[in-house]
N, C-alpha and C positions, 0 to 999 in steps of 0.2 A: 422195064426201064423206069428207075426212079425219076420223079420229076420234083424238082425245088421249086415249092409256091413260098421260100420266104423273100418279100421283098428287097428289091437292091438298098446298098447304105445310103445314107442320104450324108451333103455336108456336115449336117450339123450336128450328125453322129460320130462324123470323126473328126471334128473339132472338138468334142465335147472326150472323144478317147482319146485327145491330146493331150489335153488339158488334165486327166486322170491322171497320165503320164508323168508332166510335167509336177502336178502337184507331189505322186510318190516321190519321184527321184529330189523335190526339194524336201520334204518329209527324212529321205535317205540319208542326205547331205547333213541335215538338223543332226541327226542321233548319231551318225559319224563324226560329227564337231561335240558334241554331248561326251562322246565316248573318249576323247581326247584328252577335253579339257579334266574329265573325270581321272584317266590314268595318264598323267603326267609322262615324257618319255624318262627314264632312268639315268644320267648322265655319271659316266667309269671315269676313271682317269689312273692313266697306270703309274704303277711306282718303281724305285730303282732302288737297290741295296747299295750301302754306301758305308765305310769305316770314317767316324770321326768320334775323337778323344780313345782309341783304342776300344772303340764298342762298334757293332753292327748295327747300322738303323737303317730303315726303309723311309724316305720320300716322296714326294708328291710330286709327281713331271706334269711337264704341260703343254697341252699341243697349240695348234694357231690360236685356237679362239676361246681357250682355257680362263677363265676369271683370274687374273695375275693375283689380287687382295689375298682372295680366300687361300690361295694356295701358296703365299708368303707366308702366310699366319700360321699357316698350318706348317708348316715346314719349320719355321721356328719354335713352334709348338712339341715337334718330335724333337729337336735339338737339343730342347731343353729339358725333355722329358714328360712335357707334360699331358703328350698325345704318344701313344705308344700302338703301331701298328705291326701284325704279327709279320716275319720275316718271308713264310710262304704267301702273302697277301700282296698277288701279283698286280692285282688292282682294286680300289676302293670307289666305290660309289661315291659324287657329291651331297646327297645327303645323311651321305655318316659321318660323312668333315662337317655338315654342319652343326650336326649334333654333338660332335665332338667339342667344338668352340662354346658351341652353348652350354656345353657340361665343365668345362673349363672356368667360361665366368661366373657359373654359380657358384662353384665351390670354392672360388676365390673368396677369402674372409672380406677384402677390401670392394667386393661389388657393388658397383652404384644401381641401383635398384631402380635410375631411373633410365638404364639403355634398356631398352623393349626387346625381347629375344624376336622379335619378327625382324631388326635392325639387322641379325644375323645371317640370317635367308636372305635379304638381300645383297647379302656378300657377290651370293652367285651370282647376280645383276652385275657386279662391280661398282667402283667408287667412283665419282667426279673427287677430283683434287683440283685446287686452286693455291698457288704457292705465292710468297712473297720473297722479294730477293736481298732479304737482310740478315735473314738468320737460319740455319740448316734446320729448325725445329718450327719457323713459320710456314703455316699452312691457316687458309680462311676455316674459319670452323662449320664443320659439320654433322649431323649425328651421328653417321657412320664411321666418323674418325674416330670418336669419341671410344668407340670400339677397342682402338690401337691404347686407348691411356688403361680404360680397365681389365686389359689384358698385360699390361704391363710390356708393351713392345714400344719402342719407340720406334719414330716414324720421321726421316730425314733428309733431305733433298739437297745435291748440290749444285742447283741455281741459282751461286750468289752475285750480288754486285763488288767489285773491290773499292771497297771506301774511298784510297786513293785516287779511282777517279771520280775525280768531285763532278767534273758534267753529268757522266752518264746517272750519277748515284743523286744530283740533282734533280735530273728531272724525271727520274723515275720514282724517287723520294718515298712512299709508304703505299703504295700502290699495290694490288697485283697482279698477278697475269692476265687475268678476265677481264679486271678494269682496265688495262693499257689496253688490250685489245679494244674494248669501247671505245674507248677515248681516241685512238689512233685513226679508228674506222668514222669515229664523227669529223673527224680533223680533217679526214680526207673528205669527205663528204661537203664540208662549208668550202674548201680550196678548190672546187670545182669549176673549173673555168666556164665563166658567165657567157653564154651566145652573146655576137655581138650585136648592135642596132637593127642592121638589117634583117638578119636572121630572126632576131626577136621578133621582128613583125609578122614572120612566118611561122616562130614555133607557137602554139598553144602553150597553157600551165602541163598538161598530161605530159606532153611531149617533154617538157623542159626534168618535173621528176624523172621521167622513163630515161631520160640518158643520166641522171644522178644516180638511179640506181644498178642502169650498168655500171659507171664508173665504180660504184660501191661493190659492187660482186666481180670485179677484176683486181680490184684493189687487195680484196679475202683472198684471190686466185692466187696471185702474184704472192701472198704472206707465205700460202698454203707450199709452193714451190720450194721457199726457202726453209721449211720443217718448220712453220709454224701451226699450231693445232688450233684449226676455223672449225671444226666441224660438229663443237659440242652442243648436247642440246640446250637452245636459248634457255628455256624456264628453270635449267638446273643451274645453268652459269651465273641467271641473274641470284637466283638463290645463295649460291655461295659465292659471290663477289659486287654485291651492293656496293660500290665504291666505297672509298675511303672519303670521300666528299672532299679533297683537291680540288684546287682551283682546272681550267680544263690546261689541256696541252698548247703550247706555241707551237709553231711550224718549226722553229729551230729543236725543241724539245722530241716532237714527233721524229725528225732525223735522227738523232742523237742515238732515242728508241729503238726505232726500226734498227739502225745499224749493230745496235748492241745485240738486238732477237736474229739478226743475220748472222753475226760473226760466233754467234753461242745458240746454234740451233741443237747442238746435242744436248742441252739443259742440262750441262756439268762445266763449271768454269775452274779455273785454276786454282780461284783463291776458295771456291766451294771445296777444292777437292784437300787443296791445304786443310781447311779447316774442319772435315771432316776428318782426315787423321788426327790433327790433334784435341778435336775432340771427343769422338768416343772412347772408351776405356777399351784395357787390353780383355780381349776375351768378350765382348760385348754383342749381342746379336741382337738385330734391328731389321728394319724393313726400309731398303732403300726405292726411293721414288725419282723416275727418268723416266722422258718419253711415253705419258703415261701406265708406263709399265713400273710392278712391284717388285722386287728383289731380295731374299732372302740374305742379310749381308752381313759379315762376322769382323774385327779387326785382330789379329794376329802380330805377333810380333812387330807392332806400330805399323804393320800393312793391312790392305783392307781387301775383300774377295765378297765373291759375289757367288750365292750357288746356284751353279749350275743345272738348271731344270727343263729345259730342254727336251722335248720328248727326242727330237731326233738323235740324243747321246743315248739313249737308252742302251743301248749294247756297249758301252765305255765305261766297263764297272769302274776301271780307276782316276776318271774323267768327273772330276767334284768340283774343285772351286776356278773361280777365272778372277787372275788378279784385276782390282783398277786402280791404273799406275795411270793413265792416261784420259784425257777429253775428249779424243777422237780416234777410235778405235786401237791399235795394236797390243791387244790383252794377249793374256800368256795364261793357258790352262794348267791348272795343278792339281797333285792328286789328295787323298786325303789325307796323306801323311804331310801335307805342304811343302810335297816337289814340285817339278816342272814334271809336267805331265809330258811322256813321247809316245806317239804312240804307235811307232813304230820299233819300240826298243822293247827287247824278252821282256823285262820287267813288265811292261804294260799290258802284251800283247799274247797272254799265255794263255793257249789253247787248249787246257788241258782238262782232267774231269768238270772241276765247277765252272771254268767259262763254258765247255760244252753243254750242262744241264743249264745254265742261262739262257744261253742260245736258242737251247730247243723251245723255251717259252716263244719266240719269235717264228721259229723254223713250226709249230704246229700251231699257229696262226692261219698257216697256208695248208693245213696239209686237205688234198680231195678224198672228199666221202663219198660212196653210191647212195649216201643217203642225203646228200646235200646238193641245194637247187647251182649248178655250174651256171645259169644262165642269172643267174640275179647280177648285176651290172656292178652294183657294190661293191660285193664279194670279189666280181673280178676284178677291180680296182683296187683292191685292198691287197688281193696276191702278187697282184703288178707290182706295188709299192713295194712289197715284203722282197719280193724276188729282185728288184735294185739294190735296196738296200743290203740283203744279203750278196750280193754279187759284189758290191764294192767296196763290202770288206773284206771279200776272204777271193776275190777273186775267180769265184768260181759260181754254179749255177746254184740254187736253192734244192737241196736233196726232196723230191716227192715223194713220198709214200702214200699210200691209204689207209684207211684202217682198216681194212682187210690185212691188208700185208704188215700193217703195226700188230696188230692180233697173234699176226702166224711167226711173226717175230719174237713176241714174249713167247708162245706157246712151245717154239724152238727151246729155245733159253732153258725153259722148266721142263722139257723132257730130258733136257741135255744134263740138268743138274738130276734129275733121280736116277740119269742111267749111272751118274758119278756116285751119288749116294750107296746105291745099288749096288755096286761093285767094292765101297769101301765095305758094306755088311757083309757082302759075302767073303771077302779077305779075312773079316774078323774072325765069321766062324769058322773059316779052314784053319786059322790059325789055332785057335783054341782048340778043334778038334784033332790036330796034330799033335798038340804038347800035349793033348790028355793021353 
């Protein structure tokens, strides 16, 4: 019988191989953030084929959290010609857009040498914009805009004031959005109804801020409700919207304000929307700014459309531009040929070889491999999606296959065609060996 003369552990042994522990797995942690920051994740974004001016060109789509900027740019960029991505090029990486822009403004003879190509990488970040409400081409300047003048895109917003009304255009006067937001939030701020006597004796200084700054952070609540955008970062907004140095807001002024950002939360007014028809030129492609979002936007026939990028159209090859005829929603989709888009009409809806080889890009999306992990939570979330989205258009279930059973499918197919072949040779030589 073996006997164990080595000593029992003591605490301070296994605190000391806790502590081992603890130091790998932070050691782990280290060289896993290491490994990260070193390989960047790779960000896709898929594209859509699309006829405009009788040519094929591929697009740039965009899903929720897609950088709108970059992928305006880039879309007017293919329109124009001067980004060209191949038609089987079912998706492109973000940093071949970028490089693509960047090889753009070099080759530009008119480049300012002094936009920094790192200004372009931050595309992917997106833009802070700051507009003013007196002219479709006023925006606070910033470096990153500077971007849209030497690429030669212009860059236009229809959040205007109408002259005619003199209050509103009074007391909004040369301002812009970030500054009224200051100003409106100090104005609330000072109107703060004072405790009265007795209460005074009982609030402290602390306490007296502490309900100022509630009332200040209901006040942003309250903007926020009515589509006002509270939520940019301070250091950027102070950045691009320094005041105009205006006198500050009255309390009748503040009303006036506020009422105008209520009644025009879509940040397109009527006489914005006039004047951008009659200002850009026929055929003219730009980059329209709403709701912090960018828009690829073209004027036609004195109308003006917006392309549609959308990842969820993805499967609507003939689903391109969406007219704006209106301030508050009811647009009308059209196709590339600038119809009214139906799409439930044959013209649109035509199932036939090339929408089906479209399709199948989406349909093998989902298809199950024995070679692929079924449990990865992702993935099953991603054939969920596929399988809705295919279900509600065609009405029926998402066809599965495998690749096993894709394999034994071509494999059909090509035995099917040599026993065809095979039969045509041997016809030949009987024939021949008949007539000889």
């Amino acid at each position: 019988m073996a006997i164990d003369y080595s000593p029992p552990s003591s605490e301070s042994d296994s605190d000391s191989s806790a502590e081992e522990t603890t130091q790998t797995n932070q050691e782990w942690q280290l060289k896993e953030a290491a490994k990260k920051k070193e390989s960047p994740k790779v960000v896709f974004y898929k594209t859509k084929e699309i006829e405009y001016r009788s040519m094929t060109k591929r697009i740039i789509l965009q899903d929720e959290n897609g950088p709108c900027a970059l992928i305006s740019i880039c879309n007017v960029l293919i329109l124009r010609g001067e980004i060209t991505l191949d038609l089987d090029c079912f998706e492109v990486s973000e940093q071949t857009l970028l490089n693509r822009v960047g090889e753009v403004l070099v080759e530009r003879k008119d480049y300012d040498e002094c936009i920094d190509l790192e200004l372009v990488d931050g595309l992917a970040e997106g833009i802070i914009v700051d507009v003013k409400f007196k002219s479709i081409k006023d925006f606070v300047f910033t470096p990153k805009l500077a971007i849209f003048d030497s690429l030669d895109i212009p860059l236009y917003h229809g959040w205007l004031v109408d002259p005619e009304d003199v209050e509103i255009a009074t007391a909004i006067g040369g301002r812009s959005y970030d500054a009224l937001l200051n100003e409106l939030t100090a104005l609330d701020t000072q109107t703060v109804k004072a405790p009265n006597s007795k209460e005074n004796g009982r609030l402290r200084k602390g306490d007296i801020e502490e309900e100022e700054a509630l009332f200040k952070a209901l006040t942003l609540s309250d903007r926020e409700v009515s589509g006002v955008d509270t939520h940019r970062d301070s250091n950027e907004r102070k950045a691009v919207s320094d005041s105009s140095g205006e006198n500050g807001l009255t309390r009748k002024d503040g009303e006036v304000i506020n009422g105008f950002l209520k009644d025009n939360a879509s940040q397109l007014t009527w006489h914005g929307l006039f004047t951008l028809e009659d200002t850009l030129k026929e055929d003219e492609l730009c980059v329209f700014y709403r709701n912090n979002h960018f828009s690829t936007m073209l004027k036609r026939d004195d109308k003006l459309f917006t392309l549609v990028t959308d990842q969820g159209y993805l499967g609507e090859q003939d689903l391109v531009w969406e007219r704006l005829s209106q301030i508050n929603g009811d647009s009308v989709f059209i196709t590339g040929n600038f119809k009214v888009f139906k799409r439930d009409s044959g013209e649109n809806r035509k199932w036939g070889q090339k929408h089906a080889i479209k399709k199948s890009e989406n349909v093998f999306c989902g298809i199950n491999s024995e070679d692929m992990d079924n449990t990865d939570p992702d993935l099953q979330m991603a054939w969920e999606l596929q399988r809705q989205v295919w279900a509600g258009e065609t009405g029926s279930e998402v066809p599965v296959i495998t690749i096993r059973e894709l394999r034994e499918h071509i494999s059909s197919s090509i035995r099917e065609l040599r026993e065809l072949f095979d039969g045509l040779f041997r016809f030949r030589n009987s024939y021949w060996n008949h007539k000889k």
